[in-house]
C-alpha positions as CSV (number, residue, x, y, z in Angstrom):
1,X,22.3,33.2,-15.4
2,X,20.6,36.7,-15.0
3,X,18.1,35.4,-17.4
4,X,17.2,32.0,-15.2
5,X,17.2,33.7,-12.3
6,X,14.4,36.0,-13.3
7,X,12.6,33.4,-14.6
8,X,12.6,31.2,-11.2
9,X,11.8,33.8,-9.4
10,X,8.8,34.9,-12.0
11,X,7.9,31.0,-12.2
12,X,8.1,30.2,-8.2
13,X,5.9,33.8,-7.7
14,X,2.7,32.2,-9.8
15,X,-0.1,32.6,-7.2
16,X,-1.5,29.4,-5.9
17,X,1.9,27.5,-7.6
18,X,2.4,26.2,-3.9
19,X,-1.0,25.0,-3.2
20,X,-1.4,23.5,-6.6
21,X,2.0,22.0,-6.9
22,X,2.8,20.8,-3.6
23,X,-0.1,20.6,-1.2
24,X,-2.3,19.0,-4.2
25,X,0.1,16.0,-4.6
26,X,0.7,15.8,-1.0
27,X,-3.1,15.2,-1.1
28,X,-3.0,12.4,-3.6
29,X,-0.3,10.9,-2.4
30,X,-1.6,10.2,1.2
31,X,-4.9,9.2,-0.6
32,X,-3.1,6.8,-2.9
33,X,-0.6,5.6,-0.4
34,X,-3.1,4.8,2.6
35,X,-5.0,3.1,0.2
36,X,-2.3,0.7,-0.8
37,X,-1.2,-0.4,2.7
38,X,-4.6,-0.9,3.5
39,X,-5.1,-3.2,0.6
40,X,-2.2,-4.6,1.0
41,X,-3.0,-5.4,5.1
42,X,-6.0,-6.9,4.3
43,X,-5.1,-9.3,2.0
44,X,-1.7,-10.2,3.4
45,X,-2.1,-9.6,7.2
46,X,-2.7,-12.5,9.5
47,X,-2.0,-10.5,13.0
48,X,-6.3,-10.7,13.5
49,X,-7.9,-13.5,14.8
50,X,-8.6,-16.0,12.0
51,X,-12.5,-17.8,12.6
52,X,-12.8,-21.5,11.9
53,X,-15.7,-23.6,12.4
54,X,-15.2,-27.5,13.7
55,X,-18.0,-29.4,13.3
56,X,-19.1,-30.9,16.5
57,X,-17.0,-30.6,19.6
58,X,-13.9,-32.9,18.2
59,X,-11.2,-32.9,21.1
60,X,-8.3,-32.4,19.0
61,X,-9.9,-28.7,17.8
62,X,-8.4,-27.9,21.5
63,X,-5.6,-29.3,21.1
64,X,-4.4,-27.4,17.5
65,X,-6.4,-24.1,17.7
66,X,-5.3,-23.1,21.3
67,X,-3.9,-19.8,20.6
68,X,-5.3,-16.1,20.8
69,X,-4.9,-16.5,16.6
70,X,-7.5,-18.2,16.6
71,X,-11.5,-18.0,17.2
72,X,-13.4,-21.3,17.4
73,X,-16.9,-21.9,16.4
74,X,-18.1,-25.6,17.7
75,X,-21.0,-25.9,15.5
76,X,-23.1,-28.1,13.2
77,X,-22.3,-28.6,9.6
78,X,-24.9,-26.8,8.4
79,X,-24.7,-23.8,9.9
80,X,-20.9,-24.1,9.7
81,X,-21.7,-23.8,6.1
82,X,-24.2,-21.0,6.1
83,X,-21.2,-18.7,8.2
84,X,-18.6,-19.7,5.7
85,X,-21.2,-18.6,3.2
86,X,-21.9,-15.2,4.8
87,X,-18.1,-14.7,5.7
88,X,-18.5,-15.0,9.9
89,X,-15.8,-17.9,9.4
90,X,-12.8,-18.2,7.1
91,X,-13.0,-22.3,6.9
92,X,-14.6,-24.9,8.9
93,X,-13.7,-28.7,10.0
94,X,-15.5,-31.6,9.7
95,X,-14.5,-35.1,10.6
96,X,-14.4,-37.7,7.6
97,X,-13.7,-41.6,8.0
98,X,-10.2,-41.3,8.1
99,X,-9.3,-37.8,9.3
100,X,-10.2,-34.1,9.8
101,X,-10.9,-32.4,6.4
102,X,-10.9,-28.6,5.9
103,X,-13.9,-26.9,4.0
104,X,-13.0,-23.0,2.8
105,X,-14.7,-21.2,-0.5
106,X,-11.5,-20.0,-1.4
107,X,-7.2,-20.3,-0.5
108,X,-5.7,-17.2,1.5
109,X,-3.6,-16.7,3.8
110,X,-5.9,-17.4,6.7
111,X,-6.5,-20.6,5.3
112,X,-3.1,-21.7,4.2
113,X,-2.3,-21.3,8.4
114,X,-4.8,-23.0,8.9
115,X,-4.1,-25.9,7.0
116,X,-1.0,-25.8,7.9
117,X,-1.5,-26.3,12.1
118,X,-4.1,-29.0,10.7
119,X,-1.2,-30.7,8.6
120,X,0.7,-30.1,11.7
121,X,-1.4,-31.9,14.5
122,X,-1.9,-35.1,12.2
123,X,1.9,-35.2,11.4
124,X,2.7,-35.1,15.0
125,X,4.4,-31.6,14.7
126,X,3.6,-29.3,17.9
127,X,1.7,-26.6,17.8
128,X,4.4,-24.1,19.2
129,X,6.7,-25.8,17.2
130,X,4.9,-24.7,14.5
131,X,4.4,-21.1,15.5
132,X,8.3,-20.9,15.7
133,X,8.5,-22.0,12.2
134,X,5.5,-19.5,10.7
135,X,7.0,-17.1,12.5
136,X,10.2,-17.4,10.7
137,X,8.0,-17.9,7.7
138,X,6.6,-14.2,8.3
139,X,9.3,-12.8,8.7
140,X,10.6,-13.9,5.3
141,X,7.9,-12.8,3.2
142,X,8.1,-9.5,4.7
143,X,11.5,-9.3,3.7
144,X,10.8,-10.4,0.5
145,X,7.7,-7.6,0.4
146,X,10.2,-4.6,1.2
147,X,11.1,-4.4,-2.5
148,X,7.0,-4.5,-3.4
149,X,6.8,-1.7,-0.7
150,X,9.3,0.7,-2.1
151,X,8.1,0.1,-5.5
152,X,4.7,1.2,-4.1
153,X,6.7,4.1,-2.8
154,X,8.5,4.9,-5.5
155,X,5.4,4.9,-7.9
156,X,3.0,7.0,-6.0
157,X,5.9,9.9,-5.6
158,X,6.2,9.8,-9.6
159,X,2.7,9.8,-10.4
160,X,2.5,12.6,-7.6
161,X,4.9,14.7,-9.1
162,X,4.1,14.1,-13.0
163,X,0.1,15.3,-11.6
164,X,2.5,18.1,-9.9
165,X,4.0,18.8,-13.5
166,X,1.3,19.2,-15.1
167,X,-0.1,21.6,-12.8
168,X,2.5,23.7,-13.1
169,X,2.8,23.6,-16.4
170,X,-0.7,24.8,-17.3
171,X,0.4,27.9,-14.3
172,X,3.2,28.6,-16.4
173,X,0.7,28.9,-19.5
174,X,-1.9,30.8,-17.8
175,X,0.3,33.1,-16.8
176,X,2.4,33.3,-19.8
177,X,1.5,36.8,-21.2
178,X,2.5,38.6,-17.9
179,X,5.7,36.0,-17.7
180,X,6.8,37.2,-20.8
181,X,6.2,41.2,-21.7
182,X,9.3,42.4,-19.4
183,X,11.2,39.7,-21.5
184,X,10.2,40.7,-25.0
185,X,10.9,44.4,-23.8
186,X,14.1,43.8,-23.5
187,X,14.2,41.5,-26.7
188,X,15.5,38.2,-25.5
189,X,14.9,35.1,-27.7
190,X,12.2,33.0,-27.7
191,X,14.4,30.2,-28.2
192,X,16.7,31.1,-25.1
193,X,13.3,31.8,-22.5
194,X,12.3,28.4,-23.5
195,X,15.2,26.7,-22.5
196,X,15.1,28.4,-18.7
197,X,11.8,27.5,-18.5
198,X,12.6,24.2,-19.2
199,X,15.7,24.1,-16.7
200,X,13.4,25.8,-14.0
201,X,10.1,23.5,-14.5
202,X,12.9,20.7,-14.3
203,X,14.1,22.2,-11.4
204,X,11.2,22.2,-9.7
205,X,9.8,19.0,-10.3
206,X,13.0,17.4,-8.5
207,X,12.4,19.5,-5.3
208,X,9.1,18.3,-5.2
209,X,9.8,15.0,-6.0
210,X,12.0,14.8,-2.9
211,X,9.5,16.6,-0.9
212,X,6.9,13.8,-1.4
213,X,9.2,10.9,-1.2
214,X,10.3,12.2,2.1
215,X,6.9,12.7,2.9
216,X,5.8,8.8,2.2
217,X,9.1,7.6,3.2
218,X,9.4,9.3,6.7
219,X,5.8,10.0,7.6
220,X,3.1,8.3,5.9
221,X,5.4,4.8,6.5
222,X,4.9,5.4,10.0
């Protein structure tokens, strides 16, 4: 015990160990983190305004796209398909001999709701009817998305501290001559310093673990 105590304190006493082994992956992992969620809002967050373009002024585009959700462009075709081109709309509208049709370059999110309140009007559903039940809907895949979430979580605090591991590591080597003369003095086994290094660096590596998962779980969460 006299042994692994010295060489904690030795170990934990590295200049810059707290700067390289802790503030460094704190650093990542709010770099990596932020990033995620801010992928991860852009491509599944529908809480902005979603633009569609209905060709001409049809009535019904009132009567389905009434809510602060959505921005409507009244406009002609083509230029309905020059903004869907250039990204100022998501989809557009146009009327066809039988019923409204919707026009998108790709299938998101946006345009699965959408869809959906178009569906909606021409089955007779309501559109706050509707709301309740993509509202549900929402709430259900955010549910499911915890798991995805904590995974995130989980993965940037591992990477975090494996960065922070190898850090300390290549600390431990730098510093190894001065680390070991008072030991070979006093003619300890390789064999035996080794191991405490081991249990120390191990150690170590859990405290800092926990540090950064508090940190993303508790304040970069937030």
């Amino acid at each position: 015990m006299e042994l692994l105590r010295y060489r904690f304190k030795s170990i934990v006493k590295i200049k810059g160990l707290f700067i390289q082994c802790v503030l460094f992956p704190i650093v990542i992992a709010t770099l990596c983190y932020t990033s995620f969620e801010r992928t991860r809002s852009e491509t599944g967050s529908d809480d902005g305004k979603i633009s569609i373009g209905v060709v001409a002024d049809s009535p019904f585009s009132k009567e389905i796209f009434n809510e602060d959700r959505f921005e409507v462009y009244n406009i002609p075709e083509t230029m309905a398909s020059r903004y869907l081109e250039d990204g100022v709309i998501s989809s557009y509208i146009r009327m066809t001999e039988e019923e409204p049709e919707l026009i998108a370059v790709r299938y998101d999110e946006e345009q699965k709701v959408t869809k959906a309140y178009l569906d909606a009007y021409l089955a007779g559903v309501s559109p706050a009817k509707l709301k309740y039940q993509h509202l549900i809907q929402t709430t259900e895949d955010q549910e499911t998305s915890m798991p995805a979430s904590r995974f995130a979580q989980l993965a940037v605090a591992v990477v975090c501290t494996s960065v922070a591991g190898l850090l300390l590591i290549t600390l431990i080597q730098k510093n190894k001559r001065h680390l070991m003369f008072r030991i070979r003095m006093a003619a300890i086994p390789e064999a035996h310093i080794i191991l405490q290094d081991v249990i120390v660096v191990v150690t170590l590596l859990i405290g800092i673990f926990i540090v950064l998962w508090g940190y993303i779980f508790f304040i970069l969460q937030k």
